[in-house]
N, C-alpha and C positions, 0 to 999 in steps of 0.2 A: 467567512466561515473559517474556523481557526481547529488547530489543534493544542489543544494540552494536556499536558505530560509532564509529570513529578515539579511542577511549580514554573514548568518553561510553554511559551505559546508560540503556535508557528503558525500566520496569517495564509490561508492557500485561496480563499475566496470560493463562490461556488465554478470549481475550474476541476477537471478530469482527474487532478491530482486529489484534490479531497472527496470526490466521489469515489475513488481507488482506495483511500483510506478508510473513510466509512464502511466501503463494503469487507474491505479484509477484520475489519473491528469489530463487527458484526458477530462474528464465529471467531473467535481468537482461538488459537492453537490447533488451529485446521485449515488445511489448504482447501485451495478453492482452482479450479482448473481455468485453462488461457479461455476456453467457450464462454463458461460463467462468467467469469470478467469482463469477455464480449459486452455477453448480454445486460450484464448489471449497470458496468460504467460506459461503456460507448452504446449502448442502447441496439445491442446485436446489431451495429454497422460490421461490416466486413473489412476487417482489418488484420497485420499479419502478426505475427507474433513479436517480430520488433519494436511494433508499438507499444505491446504492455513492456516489454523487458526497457523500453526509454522511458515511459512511464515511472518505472517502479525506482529504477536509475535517479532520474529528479526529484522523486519524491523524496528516496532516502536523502538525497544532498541536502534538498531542503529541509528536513527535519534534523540533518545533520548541522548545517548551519545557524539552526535557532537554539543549538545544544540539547540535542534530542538525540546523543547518539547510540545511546540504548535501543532509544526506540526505533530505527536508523536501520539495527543489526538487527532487532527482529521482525524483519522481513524480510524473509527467505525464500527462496525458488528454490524447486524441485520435480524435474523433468516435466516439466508444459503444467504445474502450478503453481501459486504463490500462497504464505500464508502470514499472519503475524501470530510467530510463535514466540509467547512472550514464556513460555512453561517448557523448560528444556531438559527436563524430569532432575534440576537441580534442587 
């Protein structure tokens, strides 16, 4: 399972990281809270909030690394949620 992005592809496989991205692409330019994200990507396991913030950490690397750094920066946190706001009322 891959991501693409303005003519660039970033291989994540079916792994936490592309189920993270799917669910924030989902609803673009809306956060979604650390619960939701629970519930969505770790299948509401109990987990602490380190985990999405390492999550979202690798995620952007790795989107960063396949030259995705647009898309990289927009994923943003904001007090206990995340979103991909690609619409930054520019």
């Amino acid at each position: 399972m891959s991501v693409l992005w303005e003519g660039q592809t970033c291989q994540l496989g079916y792994t936490v990281l592309f189920k993270l991205v799917d669910r924030l692409s989902r609803r673009p330019n809306q956060f979604v809270t650390f619960d939701q994200l629970l519930h969505d990507v770790w299948n509401g396991d109990s987990r602490s909030p380190d985990t999405i913030r390492s999550a979202v950490r690798n995620l952007r690397q790795k989107l960063t690394d396949a030259g995705m750094n647009r898309l990289a920066a927009a994923i943003q946190g904001q007090a206990g949620r995340y979103g991909l706001i690609l619409n930054n009322g520019d």
